[in-house]
ROPA-518787 format. One line per 8 residues: their letters; for each residue z, x, y of C-alpha. Coordinates in steps of 0.1 Angstrom, whole numbers, plus 5000, padded with zeros to 4 digits. Example, Ala and Ser with C-alpha at 12.3 -4.5 7.8 and 13.67 -1.06 7.14 Angstrom:
2
AS = 5078,5123,4955; 5071,5137,4989
% end
This chain:
107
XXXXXXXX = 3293,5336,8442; 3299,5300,8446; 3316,5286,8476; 3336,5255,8478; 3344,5234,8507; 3380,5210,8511; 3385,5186,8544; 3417,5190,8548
XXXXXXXX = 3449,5187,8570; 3461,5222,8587; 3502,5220,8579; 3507,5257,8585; 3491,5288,8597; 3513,5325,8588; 3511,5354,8612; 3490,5384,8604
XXXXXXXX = 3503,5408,8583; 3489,5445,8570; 3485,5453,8531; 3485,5483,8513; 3479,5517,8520; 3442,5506,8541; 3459,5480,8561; 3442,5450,8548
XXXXXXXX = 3446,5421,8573; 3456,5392,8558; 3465,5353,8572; 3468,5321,8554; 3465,5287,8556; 3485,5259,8542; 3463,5225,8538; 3474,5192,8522
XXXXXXXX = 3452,5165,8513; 3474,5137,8528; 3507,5147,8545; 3517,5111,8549; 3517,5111,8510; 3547,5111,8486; 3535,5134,8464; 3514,5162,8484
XXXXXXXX = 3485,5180,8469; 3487,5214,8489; 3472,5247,8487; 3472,5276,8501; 3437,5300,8516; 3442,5333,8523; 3418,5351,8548; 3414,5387,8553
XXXXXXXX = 3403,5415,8572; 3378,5405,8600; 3383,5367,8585; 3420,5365,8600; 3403,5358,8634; 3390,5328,8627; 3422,5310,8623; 3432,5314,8658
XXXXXXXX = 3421,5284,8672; 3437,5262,8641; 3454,5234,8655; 3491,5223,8631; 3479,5182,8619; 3440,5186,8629; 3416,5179,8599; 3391,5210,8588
XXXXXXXX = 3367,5217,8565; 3377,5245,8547; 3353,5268,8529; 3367,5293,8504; 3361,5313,8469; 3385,5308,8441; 3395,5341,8422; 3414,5346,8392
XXXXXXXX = 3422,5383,8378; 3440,5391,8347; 3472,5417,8347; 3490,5426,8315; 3478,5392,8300; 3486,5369,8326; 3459,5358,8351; 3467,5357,8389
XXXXXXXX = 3443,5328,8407; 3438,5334,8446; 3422,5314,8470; 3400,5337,8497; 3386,5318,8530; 3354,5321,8537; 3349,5302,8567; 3368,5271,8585
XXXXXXXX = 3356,5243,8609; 3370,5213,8625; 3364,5178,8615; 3330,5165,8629; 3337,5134,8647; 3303,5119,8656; 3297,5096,8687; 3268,5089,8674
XXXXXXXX = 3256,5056,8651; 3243,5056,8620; 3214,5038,8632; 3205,5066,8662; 3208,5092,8634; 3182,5077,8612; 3157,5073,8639; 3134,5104,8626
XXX = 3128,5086,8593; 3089,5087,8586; 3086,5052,8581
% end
């Protein structure tokens, strides 16, 4: 399955909550592209069981790179799309030049 990736702002993160009759653990995430903008473009990425954990540390305004699966499933003719998280990290911010990164080149 194909995994995606979105660097995004954090604008929310819900509290845990149990599913169904096997207590499926379940958090999300709310990421906008630009929260200064007019206009947001904003989705939400659910994360389940054992997944839940790794949005403790998610910071409300910090940028993260946000990988995830898209779903869709069909129900009496309609079709359902859901957004599961696969795995999130914080913005990278390198102190380092792009001159000192290039210094293994072979030439």
């Amino acid at each position: 399955m194909n995994e995606f990736m979105i660097k995004w702002v954090a604008v929310k993160v819900t509290q845990e909550e149990s599913i169904g009759q096997n207590n499926m653990r379940k958090r999300s995430i709310i990421v906008t592209e630009d929260a200064q903008a007019e206009y947001k473009k904003s989705l939400c990425v659910d994360f389940r069981w054992d997944k839940c954990d790794l949005l403790d540390d998610v910071k409300v305004w910090d940028t993260y790179m946000v990988y995830y699966n898209p779903k869709v499933r069909e129900n009496n003719g309609r079709y359902y799309n859901s957004i599961n998280g696969r795995r999130i990290q914080p913005e990278q911010v390198s102190g380092v030049s792009l001159m000192e990164e290039k210094t293994d080149m072979p030439f």
